[in-house]
DSSP file (Angstrom, degrees, kcal/mol; ACC not computed):
  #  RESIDUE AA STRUCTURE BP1 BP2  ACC     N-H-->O    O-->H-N    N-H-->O    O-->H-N    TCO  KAPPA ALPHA  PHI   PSI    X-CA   Y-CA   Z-CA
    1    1 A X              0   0    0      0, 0.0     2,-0.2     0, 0.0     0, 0.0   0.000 360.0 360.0 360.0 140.2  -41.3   -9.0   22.3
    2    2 A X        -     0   0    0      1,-0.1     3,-0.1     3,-0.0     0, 0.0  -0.669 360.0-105.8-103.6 147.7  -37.7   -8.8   20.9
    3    3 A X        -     0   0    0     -2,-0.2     2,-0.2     1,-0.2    -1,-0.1   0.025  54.6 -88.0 -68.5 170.8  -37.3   -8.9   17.0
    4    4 A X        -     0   0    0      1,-0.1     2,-0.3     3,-0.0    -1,-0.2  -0.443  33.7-115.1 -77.4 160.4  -35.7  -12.7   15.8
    5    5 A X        -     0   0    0     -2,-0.2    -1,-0.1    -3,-0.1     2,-0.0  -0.642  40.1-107.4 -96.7 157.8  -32.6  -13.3   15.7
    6    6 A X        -     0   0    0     -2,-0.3    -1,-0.1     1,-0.1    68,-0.1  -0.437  46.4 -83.9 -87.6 162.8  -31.4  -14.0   12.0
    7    7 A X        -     0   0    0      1,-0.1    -1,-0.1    67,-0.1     3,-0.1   0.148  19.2-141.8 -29.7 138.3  -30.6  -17.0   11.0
    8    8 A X  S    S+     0   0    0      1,-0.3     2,-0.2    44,-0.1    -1,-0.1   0.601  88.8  16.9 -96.1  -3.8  -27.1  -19.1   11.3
    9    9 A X        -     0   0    0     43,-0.1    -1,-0.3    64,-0.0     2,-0.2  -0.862  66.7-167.5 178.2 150.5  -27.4  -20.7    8.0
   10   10 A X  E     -A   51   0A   0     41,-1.0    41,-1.9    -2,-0.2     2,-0.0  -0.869  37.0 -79.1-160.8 146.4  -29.4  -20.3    4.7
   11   11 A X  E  >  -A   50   0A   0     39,-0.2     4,-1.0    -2,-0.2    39,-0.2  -0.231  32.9-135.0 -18.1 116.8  -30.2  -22.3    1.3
   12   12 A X  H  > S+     0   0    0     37,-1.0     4,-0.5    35,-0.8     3,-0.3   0.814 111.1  48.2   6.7 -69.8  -27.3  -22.2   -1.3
   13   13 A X  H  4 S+     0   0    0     34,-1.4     4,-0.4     1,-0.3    -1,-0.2   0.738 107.0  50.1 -81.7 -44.0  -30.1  -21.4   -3.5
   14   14 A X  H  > S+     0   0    0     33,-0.2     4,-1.2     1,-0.2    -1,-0.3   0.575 104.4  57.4 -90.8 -14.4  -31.9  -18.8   -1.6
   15   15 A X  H  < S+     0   0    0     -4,-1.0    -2,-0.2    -3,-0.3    -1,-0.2   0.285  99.9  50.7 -47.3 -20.0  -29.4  -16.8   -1.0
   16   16 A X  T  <>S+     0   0    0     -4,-0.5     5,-1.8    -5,-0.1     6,-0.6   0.744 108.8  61.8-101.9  -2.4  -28.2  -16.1   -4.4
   17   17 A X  T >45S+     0   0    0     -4,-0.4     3,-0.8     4,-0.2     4,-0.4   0.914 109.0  36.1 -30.7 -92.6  -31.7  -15.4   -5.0
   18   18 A X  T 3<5S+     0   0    0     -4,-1.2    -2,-0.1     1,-0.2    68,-0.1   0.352 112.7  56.2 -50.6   3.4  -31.8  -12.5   -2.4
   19   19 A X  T 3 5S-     0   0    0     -4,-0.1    -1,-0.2    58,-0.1    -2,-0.1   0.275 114.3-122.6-119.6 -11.3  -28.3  -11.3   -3.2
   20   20 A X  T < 5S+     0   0    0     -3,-0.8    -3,-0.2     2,-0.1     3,-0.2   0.958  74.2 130.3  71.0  45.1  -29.8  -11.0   -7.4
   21   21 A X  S   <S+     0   0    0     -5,-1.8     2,-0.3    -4,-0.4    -4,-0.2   0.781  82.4  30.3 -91.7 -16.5  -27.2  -13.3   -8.8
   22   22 A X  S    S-     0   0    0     -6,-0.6    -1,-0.3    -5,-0.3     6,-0.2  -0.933  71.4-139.9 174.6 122.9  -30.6  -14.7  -10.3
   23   23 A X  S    S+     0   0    0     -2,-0.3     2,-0.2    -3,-0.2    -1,-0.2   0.830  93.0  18.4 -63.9 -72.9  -33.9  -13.3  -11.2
   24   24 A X  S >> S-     0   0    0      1,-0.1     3,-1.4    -4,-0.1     4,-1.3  -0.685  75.5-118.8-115.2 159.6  -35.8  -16.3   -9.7
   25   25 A X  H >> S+     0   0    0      1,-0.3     4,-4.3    -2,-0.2     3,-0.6   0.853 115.2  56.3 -31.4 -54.6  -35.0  -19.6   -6.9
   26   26 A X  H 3> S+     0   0    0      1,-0.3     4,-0.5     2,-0.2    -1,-0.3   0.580 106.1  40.6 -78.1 -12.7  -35.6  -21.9   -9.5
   27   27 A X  H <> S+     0   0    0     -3,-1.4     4,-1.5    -5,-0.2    -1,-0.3   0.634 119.5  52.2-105.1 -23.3  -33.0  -20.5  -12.1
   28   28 A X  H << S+     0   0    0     -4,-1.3     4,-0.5    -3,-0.6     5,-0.3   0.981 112.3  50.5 -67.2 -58.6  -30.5  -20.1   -8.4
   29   29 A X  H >X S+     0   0    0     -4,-4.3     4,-1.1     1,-0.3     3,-1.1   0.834 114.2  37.5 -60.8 -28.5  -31.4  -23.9   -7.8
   30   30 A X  H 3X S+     0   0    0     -4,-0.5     4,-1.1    -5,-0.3    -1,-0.3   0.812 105.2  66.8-102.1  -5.1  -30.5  -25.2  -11.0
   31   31 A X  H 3<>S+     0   0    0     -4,-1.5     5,-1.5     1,-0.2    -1,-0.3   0.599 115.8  36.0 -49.1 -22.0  -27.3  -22.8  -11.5
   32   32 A X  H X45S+     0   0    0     -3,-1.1     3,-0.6    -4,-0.5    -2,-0.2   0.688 109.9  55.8-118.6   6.0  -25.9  -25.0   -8.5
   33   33 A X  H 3<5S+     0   0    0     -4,-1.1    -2,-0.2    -5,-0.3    -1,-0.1   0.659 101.6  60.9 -97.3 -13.8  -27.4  -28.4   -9.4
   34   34 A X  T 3<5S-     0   0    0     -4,-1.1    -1,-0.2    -5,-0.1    -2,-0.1   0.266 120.2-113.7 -89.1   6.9  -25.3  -27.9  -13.1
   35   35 A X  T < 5S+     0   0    0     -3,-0.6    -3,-0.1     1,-0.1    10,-0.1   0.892  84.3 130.2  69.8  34.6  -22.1  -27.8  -10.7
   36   36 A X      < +     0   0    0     -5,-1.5    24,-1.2    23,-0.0     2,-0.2   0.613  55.3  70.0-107.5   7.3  -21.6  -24.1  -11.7
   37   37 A X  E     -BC  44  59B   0      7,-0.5     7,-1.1    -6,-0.2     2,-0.4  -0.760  59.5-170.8 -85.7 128.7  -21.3  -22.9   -7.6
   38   38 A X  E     -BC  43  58B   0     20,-3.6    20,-1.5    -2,-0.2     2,-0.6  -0.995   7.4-153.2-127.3 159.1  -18.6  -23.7   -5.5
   39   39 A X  E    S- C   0  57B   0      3,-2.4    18,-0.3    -2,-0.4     3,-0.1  -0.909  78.2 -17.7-121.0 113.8  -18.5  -23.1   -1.9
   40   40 A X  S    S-     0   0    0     16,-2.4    -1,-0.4    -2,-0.6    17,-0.1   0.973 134.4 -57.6  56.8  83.4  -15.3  -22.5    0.3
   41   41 A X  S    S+     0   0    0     -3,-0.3     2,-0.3     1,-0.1    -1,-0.2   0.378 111.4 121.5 -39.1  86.4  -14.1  -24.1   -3.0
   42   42 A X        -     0   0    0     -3,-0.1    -3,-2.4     0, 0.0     2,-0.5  -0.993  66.8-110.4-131.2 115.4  -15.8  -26.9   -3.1
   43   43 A X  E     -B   38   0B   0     -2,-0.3    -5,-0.2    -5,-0.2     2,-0.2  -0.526  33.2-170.3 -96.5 143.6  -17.9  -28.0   -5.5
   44   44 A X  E     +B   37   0B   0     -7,-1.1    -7,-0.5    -2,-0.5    -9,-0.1  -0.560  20.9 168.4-132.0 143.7  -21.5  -28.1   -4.6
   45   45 A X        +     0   0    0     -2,-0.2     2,-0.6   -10,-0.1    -1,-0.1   0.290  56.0  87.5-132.8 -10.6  -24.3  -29.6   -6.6
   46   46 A X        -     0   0    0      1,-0.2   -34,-0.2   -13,-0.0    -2,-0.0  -0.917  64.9-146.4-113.4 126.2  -27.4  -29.7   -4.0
   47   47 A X  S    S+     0   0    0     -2,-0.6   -34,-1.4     1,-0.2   -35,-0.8   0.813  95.4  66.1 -34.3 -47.5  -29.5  -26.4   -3.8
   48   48 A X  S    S+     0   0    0    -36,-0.2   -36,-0.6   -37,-0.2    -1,-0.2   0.988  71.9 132.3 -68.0 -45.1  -30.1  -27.0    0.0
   49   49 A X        -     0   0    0    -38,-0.2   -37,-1.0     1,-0.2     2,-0.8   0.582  57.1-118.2  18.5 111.1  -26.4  -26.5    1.0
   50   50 A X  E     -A   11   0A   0    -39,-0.2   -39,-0.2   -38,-0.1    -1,-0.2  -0.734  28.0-172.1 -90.9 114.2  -25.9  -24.3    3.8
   51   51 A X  E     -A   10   0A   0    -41,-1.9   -41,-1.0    -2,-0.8     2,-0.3  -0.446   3.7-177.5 -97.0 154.3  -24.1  -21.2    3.7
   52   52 A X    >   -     0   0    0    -43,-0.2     3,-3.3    -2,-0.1    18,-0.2  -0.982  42.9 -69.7-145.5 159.9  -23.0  -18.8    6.7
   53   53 A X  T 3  S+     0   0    0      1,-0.3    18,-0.2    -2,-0.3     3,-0.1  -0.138 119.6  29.0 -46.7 110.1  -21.4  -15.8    7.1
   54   54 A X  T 3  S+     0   0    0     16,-0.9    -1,-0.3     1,-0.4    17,-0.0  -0.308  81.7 125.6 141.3 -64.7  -17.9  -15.9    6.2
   55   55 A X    <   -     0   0    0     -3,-3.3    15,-1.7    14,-0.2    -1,-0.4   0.043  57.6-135.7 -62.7 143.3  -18.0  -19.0    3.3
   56   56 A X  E     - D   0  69B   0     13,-0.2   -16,-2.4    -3,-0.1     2,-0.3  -0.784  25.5-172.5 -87.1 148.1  -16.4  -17.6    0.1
   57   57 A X  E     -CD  39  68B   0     11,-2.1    11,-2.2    -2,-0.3     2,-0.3  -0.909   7.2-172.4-152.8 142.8  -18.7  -18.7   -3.0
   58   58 A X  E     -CD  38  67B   0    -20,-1.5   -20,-3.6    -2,-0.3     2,-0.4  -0.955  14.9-173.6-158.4 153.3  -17.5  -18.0   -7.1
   59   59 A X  E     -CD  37  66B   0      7,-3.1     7,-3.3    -2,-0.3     2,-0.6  -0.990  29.6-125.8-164.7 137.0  -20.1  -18.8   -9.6
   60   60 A X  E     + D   0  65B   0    -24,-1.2     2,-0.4    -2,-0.4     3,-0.3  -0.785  35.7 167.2 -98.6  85.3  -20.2  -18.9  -13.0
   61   61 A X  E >  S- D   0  64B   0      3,-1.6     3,-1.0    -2,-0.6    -2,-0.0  -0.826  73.0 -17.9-133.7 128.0  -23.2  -16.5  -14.5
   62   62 A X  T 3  S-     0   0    0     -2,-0.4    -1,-0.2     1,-0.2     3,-0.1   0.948 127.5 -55.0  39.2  54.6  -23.2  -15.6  -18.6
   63   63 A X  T 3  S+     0   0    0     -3,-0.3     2,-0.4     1,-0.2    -1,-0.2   0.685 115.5 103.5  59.6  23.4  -19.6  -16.6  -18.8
   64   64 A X  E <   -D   61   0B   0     -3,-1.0    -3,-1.6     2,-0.0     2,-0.3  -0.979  63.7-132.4-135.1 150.0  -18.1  -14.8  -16.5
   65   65 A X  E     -D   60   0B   0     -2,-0.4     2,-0.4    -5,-0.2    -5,-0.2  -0.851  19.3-168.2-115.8 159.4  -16.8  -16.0  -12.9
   66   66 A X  E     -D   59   0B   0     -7,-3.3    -7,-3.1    -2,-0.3     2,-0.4  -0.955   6.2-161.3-142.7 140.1  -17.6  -14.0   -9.9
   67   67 A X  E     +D   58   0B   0     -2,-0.4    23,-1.9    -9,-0.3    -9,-0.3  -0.947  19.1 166.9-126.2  88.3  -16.1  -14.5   -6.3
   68   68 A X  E     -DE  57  89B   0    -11,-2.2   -11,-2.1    -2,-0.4     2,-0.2  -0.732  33.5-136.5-117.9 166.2  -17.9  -13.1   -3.4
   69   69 A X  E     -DE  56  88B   0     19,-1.1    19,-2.7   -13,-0.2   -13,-0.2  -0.933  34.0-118.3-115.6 117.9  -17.5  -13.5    0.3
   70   70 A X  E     + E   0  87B   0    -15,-1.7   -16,-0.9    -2,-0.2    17,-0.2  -0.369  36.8 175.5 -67.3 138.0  -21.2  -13.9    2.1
   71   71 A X        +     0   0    0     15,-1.3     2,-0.3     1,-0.4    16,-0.2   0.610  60.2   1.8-113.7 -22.4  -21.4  -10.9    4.5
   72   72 A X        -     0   0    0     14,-0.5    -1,-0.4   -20,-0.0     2,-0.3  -0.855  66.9-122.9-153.9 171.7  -24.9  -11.3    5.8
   73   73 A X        -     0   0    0     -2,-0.3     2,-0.1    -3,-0.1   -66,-0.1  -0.962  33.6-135.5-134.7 125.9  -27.7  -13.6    5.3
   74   74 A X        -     0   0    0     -2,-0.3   -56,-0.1     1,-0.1   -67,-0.1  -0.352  13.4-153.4 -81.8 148.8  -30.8  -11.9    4.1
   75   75 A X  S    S-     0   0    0     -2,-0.1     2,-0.4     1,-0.1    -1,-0.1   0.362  80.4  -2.6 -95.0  -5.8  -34.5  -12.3    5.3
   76   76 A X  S    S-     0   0    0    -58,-0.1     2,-0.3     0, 0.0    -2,-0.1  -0.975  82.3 -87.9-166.0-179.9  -36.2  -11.3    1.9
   77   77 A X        +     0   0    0     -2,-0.4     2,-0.4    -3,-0.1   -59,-0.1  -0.806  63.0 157.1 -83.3 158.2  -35.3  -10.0   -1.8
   78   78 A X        -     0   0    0     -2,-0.3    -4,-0.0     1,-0.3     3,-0.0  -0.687  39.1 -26.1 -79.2-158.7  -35.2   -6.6   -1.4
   79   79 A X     >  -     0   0    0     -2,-0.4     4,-2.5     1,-0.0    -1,-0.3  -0.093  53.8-115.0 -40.4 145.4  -33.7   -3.8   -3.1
   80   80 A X  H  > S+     0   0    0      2,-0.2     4,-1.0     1,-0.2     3,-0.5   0.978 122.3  48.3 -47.9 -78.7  -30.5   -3.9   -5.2
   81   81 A X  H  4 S+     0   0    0      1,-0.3    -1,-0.2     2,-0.2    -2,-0.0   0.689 115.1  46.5 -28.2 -44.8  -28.7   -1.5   -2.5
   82   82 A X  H >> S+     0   0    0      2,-0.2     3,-1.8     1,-0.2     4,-0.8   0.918 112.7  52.1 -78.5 -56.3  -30.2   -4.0    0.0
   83   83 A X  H >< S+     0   0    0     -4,-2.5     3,-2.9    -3,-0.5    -2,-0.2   0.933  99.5  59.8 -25.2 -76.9  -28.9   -6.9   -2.2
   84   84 A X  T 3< S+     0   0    0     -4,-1.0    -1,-0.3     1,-0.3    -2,-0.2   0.270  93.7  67.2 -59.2  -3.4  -25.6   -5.7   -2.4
   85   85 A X  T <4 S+     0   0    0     -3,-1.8    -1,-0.3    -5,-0.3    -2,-0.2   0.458  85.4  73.0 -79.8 -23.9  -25.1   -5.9    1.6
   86   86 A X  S << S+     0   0    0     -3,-2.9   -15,-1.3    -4,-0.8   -14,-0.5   0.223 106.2  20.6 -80.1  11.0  -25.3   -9.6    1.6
   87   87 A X  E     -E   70   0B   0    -17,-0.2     2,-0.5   -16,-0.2   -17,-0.2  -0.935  65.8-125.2-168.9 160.2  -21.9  -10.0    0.1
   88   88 A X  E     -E   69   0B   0    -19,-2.7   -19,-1.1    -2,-0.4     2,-0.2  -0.951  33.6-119.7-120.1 126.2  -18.6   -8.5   -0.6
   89   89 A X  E     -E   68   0B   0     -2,-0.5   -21,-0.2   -21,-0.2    -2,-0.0  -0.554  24.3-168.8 -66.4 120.9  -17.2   -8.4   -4.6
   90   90 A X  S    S+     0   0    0    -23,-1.9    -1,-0.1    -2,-0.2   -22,-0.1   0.284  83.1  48.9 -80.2 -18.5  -13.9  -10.5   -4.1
   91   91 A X  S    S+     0   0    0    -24,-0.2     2,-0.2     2,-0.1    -1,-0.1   0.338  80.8 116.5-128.7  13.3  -13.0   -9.2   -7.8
   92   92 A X  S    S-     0   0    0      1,-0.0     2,-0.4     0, 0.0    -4,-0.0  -0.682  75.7 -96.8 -65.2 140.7  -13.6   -5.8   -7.5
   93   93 A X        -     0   0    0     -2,-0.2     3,-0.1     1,-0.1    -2,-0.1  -0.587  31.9-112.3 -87.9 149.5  -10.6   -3.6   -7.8
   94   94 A X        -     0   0    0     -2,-0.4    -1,-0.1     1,-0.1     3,-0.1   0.186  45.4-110.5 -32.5 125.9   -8.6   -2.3   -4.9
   95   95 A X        -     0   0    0      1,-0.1     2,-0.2     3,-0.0    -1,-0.1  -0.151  31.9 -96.6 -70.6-175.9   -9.1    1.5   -4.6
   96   96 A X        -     0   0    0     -3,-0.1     2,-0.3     1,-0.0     3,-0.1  -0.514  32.6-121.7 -86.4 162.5   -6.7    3.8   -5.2
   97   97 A X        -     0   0    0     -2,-0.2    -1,-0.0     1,-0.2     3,-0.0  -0.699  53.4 -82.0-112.6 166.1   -4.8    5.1   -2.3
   98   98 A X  S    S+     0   0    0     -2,-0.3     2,-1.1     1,-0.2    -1,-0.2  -0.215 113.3   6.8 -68.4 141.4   -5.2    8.9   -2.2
   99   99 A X  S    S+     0   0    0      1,-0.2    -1,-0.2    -3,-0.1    -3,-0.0  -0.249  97.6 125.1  79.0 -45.2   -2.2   10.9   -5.1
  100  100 A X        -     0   0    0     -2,-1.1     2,-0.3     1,-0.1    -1,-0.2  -0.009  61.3-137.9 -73.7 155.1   -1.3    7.4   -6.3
  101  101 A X        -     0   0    0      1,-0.1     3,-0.1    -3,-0.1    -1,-0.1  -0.762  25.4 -98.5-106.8 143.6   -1.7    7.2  -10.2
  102  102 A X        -     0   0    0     -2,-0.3     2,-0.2     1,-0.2    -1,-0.1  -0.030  45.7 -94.2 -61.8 174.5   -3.5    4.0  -11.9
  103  103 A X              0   0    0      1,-0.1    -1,-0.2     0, 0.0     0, 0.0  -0.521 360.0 360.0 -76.6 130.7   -1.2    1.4  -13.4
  104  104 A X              0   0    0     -2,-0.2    -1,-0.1    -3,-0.1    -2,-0.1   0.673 360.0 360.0-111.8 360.0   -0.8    2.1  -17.2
């Protein structure tokens, strides 16, 4: 029997859940129901939302805003390392290109 194939869409809610923006669903759900998600910027107030692979999402968590791009959609919580595969840090900085010296 061939494995399932993952999903085309996932919960708003349950995804920032499995990605560890928020230790449990119920703190995810009411982080987007306080209007503090937006998605493709737009702002989104319903938990259920559906995200897919692709949608840019920024989120407001302990006063700081964060801007990721969903990269995957996950099938469980796992691991941090595992975590940190469901999206790509939109506000991480650019590396450095090999010799070049940092900005002072």
């Amino acid at each position: 029997m061939p494995p399932p194939e993952p999903p085309l869409s996932l919960r708003l809610d349950k995804w920032l859940w499995q990605a560890r923006f928020c230790k449990t669903r119920s703190l995810a759900a009411r982080l987007v129901a306080d209007g503090k998600v937006r998605v493709n910027s737009q702002r989104v107030t319903k938990p259920a939302t559906a995200i897919r692979i692709g949608d840019g999402i920024v989120l407001v968590l302990g006063g700081q805003i964060r801007a990721v791009r969903v990269a995957a959609l996950g099938s469980r919580r796992g691991p941090a390392t595992e975590a940190r595969g469901l999206y790509l840090d939109l506000d991480a900085p650019a590396p450095l290109e090999h010799g070049a010296e940092p900005d002072k």
